[in-house]
N, CA, C and O atoms as a GROMACS GRO file, in nm:
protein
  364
    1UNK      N    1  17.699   7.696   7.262
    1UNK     CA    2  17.722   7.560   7.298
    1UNK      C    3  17.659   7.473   7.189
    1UNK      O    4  17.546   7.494   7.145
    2UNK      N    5  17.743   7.367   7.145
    2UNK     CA    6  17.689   7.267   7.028
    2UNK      C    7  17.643   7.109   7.098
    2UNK      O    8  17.703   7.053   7.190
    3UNK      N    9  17.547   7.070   7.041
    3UNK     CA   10  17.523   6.907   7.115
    3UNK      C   11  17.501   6.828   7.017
    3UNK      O   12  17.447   6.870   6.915
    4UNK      N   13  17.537   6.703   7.031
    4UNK     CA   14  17.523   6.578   6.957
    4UNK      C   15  17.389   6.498   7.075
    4UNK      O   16  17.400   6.460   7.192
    5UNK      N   17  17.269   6.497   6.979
    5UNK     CA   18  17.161   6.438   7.046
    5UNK      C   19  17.137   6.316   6.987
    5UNK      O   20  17.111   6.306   6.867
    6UNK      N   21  17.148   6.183   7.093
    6UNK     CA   22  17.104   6.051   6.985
    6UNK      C   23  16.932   6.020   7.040
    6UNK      O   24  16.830   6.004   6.974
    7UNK      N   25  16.953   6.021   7.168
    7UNK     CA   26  16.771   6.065   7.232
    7UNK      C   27  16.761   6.111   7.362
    7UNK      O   28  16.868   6.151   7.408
    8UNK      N   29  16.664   6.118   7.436
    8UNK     CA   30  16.646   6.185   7.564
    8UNK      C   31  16.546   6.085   7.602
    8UNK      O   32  16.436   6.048   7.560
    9UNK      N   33  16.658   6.044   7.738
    9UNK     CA   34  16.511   5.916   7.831
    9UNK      C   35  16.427   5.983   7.966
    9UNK      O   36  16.336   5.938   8.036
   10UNK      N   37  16.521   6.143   7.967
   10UNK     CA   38  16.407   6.185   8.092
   10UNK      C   39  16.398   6.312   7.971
   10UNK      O   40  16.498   6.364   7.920
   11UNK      N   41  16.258   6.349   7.941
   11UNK     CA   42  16.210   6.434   7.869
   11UNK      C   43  16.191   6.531   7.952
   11UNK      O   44  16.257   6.628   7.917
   12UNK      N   45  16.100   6.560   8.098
   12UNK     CA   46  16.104   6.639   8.193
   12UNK      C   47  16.226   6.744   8.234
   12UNK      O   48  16.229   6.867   8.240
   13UNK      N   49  16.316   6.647   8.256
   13UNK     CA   50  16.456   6.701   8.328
   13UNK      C   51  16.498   6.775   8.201
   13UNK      O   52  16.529   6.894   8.193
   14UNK      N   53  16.492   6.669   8.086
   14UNK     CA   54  16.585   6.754   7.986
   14UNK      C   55  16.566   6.895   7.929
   14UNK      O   56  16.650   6.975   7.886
   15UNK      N   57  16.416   6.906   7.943
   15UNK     CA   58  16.339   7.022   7.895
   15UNK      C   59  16.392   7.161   7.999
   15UNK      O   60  16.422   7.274   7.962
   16UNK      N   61  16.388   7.093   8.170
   16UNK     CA   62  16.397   7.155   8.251
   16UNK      C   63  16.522   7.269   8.261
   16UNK      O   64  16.521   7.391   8.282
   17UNK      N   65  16.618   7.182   8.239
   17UNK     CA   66  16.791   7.194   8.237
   17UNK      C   67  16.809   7.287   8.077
   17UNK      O   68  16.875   7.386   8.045
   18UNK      N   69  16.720   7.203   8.007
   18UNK     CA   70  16.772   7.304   7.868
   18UNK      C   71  16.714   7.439   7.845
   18UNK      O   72  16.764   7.515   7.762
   19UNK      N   73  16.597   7.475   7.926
   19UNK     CA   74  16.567   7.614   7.984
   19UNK      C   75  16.654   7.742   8.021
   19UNK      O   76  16.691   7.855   7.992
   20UNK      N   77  16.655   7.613   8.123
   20UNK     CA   78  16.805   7.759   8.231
   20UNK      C   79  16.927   7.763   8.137
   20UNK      O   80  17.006   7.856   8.156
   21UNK      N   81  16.952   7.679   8.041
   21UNK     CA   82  17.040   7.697   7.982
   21UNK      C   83  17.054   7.836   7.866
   21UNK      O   84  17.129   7.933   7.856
   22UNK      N   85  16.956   7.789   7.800
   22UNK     CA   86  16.952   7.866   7.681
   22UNK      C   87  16.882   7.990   7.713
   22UNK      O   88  16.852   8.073   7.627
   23UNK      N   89  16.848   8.007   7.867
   23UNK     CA   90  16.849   8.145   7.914
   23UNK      C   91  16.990   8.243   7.882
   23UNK      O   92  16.993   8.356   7.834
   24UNK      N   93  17.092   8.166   7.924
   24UNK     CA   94  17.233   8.227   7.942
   24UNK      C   95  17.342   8.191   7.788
   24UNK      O   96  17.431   8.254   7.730
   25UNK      N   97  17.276   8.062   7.768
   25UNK     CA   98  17.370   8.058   7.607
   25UNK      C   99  17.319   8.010   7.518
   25UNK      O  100  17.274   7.896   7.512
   26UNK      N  101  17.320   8.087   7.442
   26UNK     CA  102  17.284   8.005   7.260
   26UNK      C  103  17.334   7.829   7.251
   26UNK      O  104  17.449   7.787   7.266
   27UNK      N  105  17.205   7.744   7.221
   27UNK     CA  106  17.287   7.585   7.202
   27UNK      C  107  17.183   7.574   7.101
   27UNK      O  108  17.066   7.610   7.098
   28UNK      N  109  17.297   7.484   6.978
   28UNK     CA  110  17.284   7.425   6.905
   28UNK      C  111  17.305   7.296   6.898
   28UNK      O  112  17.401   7.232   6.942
   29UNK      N  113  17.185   7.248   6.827
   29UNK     CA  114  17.176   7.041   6.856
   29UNK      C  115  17.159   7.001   6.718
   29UNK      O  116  17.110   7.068   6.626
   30UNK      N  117  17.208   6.873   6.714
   30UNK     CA  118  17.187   6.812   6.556
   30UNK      C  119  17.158   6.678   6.663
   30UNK      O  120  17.178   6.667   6.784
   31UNK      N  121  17.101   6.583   6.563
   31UNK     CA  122  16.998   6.492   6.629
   31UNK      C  123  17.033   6.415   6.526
   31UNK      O  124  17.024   6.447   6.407
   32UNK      N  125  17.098   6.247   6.597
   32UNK     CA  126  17.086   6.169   6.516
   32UNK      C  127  16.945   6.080   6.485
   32UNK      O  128  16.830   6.115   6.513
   33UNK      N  129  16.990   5.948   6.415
   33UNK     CA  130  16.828   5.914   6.418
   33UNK      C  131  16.726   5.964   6.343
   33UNK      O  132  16.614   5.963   6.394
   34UNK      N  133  16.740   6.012   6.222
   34UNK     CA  134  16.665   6.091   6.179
   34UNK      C  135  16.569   6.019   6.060
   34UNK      O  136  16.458   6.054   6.021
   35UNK      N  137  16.645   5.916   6.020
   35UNK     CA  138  16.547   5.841   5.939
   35UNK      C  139  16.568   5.691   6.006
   35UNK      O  140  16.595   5.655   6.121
   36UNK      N  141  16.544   5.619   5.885
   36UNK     CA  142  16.470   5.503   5.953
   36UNK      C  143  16.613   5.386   6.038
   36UNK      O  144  16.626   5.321   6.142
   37UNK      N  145  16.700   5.418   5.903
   37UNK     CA  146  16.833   5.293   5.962
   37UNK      C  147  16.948   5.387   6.056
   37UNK      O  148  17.045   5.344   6.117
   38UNK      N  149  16.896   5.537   6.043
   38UNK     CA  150  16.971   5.595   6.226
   38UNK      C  151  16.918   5.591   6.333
   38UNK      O  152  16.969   5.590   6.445
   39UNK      N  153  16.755   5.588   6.286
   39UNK     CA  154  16.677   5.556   6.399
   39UNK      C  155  16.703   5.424   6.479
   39UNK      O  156  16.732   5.406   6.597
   40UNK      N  157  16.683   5.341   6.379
   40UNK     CA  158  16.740   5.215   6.424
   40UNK      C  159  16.934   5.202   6.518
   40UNK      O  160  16.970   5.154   6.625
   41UNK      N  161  16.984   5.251   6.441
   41UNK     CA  162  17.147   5.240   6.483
   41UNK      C  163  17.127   5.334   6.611
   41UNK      O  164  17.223   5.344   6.687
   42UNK      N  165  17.017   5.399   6.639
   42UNK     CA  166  17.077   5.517   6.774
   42UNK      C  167  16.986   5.422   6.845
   42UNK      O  168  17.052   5.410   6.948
   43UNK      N  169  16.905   5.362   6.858
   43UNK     CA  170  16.840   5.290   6.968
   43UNK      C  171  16.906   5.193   7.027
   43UNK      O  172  16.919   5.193   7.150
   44UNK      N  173  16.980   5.050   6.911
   44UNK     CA  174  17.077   4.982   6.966
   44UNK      C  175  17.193   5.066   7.012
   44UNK      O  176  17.242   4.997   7.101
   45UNK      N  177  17.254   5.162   7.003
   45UNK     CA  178  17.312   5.260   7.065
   45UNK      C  179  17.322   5.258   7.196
   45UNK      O  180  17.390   5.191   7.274
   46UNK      N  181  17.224   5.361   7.212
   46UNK     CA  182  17.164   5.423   7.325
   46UNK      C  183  17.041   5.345   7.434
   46UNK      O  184  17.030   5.368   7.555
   47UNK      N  185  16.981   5.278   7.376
   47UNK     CA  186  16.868   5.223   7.444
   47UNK      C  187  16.768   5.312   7.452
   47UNK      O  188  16.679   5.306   7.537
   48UNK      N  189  16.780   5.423   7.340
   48UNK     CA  190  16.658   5.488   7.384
   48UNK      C  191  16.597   5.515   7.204
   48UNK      O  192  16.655   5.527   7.097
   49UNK      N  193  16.468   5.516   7.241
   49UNK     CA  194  16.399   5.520   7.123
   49UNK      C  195  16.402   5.657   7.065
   49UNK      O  196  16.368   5.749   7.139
   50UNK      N  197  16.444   5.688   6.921
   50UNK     CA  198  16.479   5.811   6.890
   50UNK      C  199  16.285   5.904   6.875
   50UNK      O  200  16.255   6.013   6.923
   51UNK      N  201  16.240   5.858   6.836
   51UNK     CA  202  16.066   5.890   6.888
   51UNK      C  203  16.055   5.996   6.729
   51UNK      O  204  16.118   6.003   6.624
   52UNK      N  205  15.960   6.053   6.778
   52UNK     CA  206  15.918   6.152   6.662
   52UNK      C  207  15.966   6.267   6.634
   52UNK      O  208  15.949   6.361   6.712
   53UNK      N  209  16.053   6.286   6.487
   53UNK     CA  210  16.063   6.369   6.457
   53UNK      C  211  16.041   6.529   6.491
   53UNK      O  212  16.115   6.624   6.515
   54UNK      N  213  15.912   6.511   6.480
   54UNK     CA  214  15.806   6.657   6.496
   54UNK      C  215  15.798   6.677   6.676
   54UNK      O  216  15.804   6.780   6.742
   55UNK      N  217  15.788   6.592   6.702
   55UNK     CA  218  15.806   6.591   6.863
   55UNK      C  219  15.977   6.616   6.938
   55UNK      O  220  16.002   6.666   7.048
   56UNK      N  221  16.048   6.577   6.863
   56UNK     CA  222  16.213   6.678   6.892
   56UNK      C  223  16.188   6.788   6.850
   56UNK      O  224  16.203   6.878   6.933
   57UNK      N  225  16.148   6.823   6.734
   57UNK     CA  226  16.146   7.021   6.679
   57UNK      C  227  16.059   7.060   6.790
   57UNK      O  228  16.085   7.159   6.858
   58UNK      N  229  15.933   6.969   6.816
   58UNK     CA  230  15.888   7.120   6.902
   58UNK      C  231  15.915   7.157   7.044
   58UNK      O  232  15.882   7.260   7.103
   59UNK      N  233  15.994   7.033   7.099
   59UNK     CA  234  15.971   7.028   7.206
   59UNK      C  235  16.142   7.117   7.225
   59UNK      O  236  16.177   7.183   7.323
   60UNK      N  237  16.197   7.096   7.135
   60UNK     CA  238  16.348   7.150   7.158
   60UNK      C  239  16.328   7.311   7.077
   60UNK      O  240  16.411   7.391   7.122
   61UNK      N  241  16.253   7.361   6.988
   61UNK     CA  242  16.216   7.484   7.011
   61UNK      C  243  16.144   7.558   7.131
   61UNK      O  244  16.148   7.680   7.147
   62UNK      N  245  16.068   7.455   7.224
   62UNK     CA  246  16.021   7.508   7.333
   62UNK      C  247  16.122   7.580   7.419
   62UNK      O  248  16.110   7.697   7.455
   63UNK      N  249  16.219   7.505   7.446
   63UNK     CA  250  16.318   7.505   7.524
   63UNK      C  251  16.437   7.582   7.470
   63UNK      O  252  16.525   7.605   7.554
   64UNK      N  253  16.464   7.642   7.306
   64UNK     CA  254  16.496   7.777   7.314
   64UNK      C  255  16.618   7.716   7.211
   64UNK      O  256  16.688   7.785   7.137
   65UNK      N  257  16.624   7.543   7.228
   65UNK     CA  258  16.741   7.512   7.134
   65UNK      C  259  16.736   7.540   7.017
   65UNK      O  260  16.628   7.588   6.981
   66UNK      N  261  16.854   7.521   6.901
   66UNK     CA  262  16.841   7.617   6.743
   66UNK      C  263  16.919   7.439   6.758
   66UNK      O  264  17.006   7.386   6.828
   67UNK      N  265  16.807   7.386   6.620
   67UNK     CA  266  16.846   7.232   6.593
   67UNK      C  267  16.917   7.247   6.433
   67UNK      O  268  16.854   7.303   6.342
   68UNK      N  269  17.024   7.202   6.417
   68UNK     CA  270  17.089   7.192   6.321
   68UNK      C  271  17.045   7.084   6.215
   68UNK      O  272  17.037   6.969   6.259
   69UNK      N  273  17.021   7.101   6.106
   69UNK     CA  274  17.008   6.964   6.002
   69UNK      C  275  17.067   6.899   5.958
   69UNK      O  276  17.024   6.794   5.909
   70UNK      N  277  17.213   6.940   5.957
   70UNK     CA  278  17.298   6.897   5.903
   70UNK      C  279  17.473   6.919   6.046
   70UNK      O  280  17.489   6.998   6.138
   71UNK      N  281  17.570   6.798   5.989
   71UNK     CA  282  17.710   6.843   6.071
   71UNK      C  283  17.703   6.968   6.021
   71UNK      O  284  17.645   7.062   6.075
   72UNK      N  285  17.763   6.972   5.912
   72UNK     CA  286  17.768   7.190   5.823
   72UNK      C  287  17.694   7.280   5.899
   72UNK      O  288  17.740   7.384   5.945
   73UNK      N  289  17.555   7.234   5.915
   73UNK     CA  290  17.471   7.348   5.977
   73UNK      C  291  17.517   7.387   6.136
   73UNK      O  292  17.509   7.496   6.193
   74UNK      N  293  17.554   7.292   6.172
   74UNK     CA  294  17.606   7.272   6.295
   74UNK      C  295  17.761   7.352   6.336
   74UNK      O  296  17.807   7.368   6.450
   75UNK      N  297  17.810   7.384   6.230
   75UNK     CA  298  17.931   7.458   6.269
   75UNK      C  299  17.907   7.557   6.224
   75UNK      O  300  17.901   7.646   6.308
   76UNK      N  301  17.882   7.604   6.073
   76UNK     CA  302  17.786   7.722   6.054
   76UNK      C  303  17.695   7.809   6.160
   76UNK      O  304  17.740   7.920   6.187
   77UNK      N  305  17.590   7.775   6.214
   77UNK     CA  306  17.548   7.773   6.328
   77UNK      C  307  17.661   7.810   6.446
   77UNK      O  308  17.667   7.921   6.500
   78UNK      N  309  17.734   7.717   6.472
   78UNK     CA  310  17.902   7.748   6.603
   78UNK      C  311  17.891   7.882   6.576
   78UNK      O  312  17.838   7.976   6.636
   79UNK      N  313  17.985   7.868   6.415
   79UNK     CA  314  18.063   8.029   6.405
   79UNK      C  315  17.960   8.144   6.423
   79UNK      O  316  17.984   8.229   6.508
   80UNK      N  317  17.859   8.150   6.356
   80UNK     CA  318  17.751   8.225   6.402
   80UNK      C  319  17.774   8.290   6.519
   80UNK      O  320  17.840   8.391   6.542
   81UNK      N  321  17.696   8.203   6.605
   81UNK     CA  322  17.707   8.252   6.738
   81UNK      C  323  17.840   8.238   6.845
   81UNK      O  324  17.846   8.293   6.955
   82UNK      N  325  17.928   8.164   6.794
   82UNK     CA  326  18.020   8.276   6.833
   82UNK      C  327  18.127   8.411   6.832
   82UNK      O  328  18.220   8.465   6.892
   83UNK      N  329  18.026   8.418   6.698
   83UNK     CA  330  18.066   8.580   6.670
   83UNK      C  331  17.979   8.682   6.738
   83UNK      O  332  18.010   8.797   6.705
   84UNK      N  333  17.869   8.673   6.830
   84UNK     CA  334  17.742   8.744   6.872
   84UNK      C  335  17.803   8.775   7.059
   84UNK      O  336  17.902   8.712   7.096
   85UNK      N  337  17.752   8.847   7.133
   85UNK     CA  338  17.755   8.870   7.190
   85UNK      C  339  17.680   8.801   7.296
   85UNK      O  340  17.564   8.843   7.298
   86UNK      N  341  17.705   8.699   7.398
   86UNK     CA  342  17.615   8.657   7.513
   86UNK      C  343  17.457   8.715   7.539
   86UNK      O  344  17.453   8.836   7.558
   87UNK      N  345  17.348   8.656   7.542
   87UNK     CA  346  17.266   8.762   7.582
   87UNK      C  347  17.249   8.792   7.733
   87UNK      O  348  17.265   8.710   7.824
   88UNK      N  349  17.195   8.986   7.750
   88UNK     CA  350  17.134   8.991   7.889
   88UNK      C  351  17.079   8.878   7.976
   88UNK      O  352  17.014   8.781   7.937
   89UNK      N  353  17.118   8.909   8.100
   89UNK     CA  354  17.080   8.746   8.172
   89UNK      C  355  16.976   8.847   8.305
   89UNK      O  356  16.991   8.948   8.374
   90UNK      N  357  16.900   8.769   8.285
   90UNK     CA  358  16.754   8.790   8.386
   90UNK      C  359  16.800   8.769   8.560
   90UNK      O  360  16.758   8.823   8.662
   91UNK      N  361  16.876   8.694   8.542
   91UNK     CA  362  16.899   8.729   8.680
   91UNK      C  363  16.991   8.794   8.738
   91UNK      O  364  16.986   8.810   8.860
   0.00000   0.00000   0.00000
């Protein structure tokens, strides 16, 4: 699964949900906002403050997501995994 992230206004839930997810499927995120005038363009956007850098990597490696740097990396990344096999599921 691929995502277009501009920000996250419930950090809790999102963490929560992206758990059980990436229990059952590989997701890949690219994150706009990344410097200063997307940061800016995704807030009037979205209404949500794109926040810290270092605080999306870790908090979205917590949660099991594979963050893309680039669109390229981002389909690169796709084909990847969907050439791989689902993993074992715990429940």
């Amino acid at each position: 699964m691929s995502a277009y992230l501009e920000g996250i206004a419930n950090g809790a839930e999102f963490m929560q949900v992206a758990r059980q997810v990436t229990r059952r499927k590989p997701v890949v995120t690219i994150k706009s906002g990344t410097t200063s005038a997307g940061s800016r363009a995704a807030s009037s956007h979205t209404g949500t403050l794109a926040g810290s850098e270092k605080a999306y990597d870790a908090a979205l490696k917590q949660v099991g997501i594979v963050r893309a740097g680039s669109v390229q990396d981002l389909f690169d990344y796709a084909q990847a995994f969907a050439r791989q096999p689902l993993p074992e599921s715990d429940a």
